[in-house]
C-alpha positions in Angstrom: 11.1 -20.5 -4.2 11.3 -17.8 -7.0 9.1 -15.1 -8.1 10.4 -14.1 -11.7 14.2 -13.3 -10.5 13.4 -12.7 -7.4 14.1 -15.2 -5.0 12.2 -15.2 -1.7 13.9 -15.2 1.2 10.3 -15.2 3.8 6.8 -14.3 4.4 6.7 -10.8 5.4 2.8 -10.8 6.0 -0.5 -11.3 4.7 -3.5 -9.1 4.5 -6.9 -9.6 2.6 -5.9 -9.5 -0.7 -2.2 -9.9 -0.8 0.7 -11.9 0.3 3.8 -10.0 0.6 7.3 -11.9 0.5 10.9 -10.3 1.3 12.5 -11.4 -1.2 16.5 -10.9 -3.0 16.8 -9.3 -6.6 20.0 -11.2 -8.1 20.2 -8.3 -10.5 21.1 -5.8 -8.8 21.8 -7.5 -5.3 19.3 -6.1 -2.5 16.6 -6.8 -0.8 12.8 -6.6 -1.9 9.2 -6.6 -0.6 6.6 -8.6 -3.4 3.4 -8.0 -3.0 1.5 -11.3 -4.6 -2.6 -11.9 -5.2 -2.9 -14.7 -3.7 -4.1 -17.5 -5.9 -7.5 -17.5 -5.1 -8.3 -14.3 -6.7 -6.0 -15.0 -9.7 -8.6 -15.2 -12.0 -11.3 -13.1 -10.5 -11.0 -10.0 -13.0 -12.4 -7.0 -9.8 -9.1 -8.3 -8.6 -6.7 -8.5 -11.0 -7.7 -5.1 -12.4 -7.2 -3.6 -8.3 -4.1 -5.2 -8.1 -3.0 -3.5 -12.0 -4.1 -0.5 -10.8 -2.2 -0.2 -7.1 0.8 -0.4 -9.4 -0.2 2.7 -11.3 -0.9 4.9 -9.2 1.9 4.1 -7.4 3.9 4.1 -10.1 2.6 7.7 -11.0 3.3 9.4 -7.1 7.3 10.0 -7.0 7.0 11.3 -3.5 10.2 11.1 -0.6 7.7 9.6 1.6 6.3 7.0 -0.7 7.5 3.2 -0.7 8.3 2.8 -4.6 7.0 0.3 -6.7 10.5 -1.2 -8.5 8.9 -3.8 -10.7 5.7 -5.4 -11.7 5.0 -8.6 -13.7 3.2 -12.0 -13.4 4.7 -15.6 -12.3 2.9 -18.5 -12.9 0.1 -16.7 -13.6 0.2 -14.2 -10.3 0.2 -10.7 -10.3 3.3 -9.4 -8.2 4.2 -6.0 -7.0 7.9 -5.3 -6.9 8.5 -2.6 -4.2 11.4 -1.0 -1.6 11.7 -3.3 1.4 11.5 -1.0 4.3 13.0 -3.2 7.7 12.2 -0.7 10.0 8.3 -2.3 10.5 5.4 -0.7 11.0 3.5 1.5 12.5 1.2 -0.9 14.0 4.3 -2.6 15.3 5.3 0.3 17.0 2.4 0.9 18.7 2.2 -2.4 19.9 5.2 -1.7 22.1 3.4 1.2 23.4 2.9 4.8 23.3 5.1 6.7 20.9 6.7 10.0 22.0 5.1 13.3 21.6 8.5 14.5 19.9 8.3 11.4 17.4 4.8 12.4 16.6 5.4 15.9 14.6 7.8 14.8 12.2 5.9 11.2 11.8 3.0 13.4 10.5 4.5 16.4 8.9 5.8 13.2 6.5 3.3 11.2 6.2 0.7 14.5 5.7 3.1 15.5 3.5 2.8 12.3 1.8 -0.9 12.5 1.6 -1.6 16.2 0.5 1.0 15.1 -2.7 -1.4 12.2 -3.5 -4.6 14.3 -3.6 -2.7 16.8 -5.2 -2.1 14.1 -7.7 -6.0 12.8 -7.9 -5.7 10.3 -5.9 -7.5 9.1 -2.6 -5.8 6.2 -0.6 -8.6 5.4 1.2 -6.9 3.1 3.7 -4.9 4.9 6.2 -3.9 3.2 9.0 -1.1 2.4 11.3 -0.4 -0.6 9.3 -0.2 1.1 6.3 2.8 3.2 7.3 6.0 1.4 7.1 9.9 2.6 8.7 12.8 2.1 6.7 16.5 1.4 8.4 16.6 4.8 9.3 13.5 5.3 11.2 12.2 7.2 8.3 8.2 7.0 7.6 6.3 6.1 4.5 2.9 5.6 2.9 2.2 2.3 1.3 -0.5 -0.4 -0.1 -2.9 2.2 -2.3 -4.7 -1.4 -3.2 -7.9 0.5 -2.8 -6.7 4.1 -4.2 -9.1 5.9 -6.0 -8.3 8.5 -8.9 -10.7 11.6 -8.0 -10.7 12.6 -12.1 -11.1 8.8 -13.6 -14.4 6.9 -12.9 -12.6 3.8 -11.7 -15.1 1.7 -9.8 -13.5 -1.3 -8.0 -16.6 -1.8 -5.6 -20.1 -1.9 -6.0 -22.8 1.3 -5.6 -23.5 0.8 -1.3 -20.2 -1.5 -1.0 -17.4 -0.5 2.0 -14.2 -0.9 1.1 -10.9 -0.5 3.7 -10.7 -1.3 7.2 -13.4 -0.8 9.5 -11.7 0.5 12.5 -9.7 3.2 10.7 -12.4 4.1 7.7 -14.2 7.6 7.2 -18.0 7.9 8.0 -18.4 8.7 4.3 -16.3 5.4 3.3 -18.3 3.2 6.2 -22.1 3.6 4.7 -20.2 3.0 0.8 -20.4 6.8 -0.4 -18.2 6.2 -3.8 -17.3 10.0 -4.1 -14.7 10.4 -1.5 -12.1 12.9 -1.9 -9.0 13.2 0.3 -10.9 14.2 3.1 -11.9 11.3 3.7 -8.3 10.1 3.8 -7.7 12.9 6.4 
């Protein structure tokens, strides 16, 4: 199966509102993750404009501790995400094997903090942080992904209704769980 060039190799996972693929970019010979809306929500416009707009402000934070979006484009009439495969797992993953190291700790939030203060330095609120959402490349190096649910702090982007919770549950700010809309990085902290 292909995605535009890319030619996917596996299923890397699946969330709520995306399916994400490692795939292989014949152009330039490595290894990709592809984010794809799955085709239920193809045509729903809330969540074609989310998925537009993860790929924006990603696109906009150039940050070391970032995983880069590559590419972006639409096969067979599905949004996809081009971005840096990162092997290394997750955080979650790691967690599941049980409890990380106090001397891992430090540096895994100096980098992702780091990470974070450059968004909201940048206007923008992820609004989804969780173990999940922090990914290990081959080097054991961390970084911040899937800012599906970003919000710019300047631009009066609504993506979800006036009362409506958006994120995960478990990992979600008090502010973000009764559907304040005005968050600000704060929340993200």
């Amino acid at each position: 199966m292909n995605i535009g060039r890319y030619e996917v190799i596996r299923e890397l996972g699946q969330g709520g509102m995306a399916i994400v693929y490692l795939a292989y970019d014949p152009n330039i010979k490595r290894q990709v993750a592809i984010k794809v809306l799955p085709k239920q929500f193809t045509f729903e416009p809330q969540f074609r404009a989310r998925f537009q707009h993860e790929v924006e402000v990603v696109a906009k934070l150039e940050n070391a501790a970032i995983v880069p979006v590559y590419d972006s484009g639409e096969h067979e009439d599905q949004p996809y995400i081009v971005m840096r495969y990162m092997p290394g797992g997750t955080l979650a993953d790691r967690l599941g094997n049980g409890p990380i190291a106090l001397t891992e700790i430090e540096p895994l939030f100096q980098r992702i903090g780091s990470a974070l203060d450059y968004a909201h330095r940048s206007g923008v609120v992820h609004r989804d942080i969780k173990p999940g959402n922090i990914l290990f490349d081959s080097q054991g190096e961390a970084f911040l992904s899937d800012f599906g649910i970003a919000k710019l702090t300047e631009a009066n982007v609504a993506f979800t209704g006036t009362g409506s919770m958006v994120g995960t549950p478990a990992y979600m700010s008090p502010e973000q769980a009764i559907g304040k809309k005005n968050v600000d990085g704060r929340s993200d902290i």
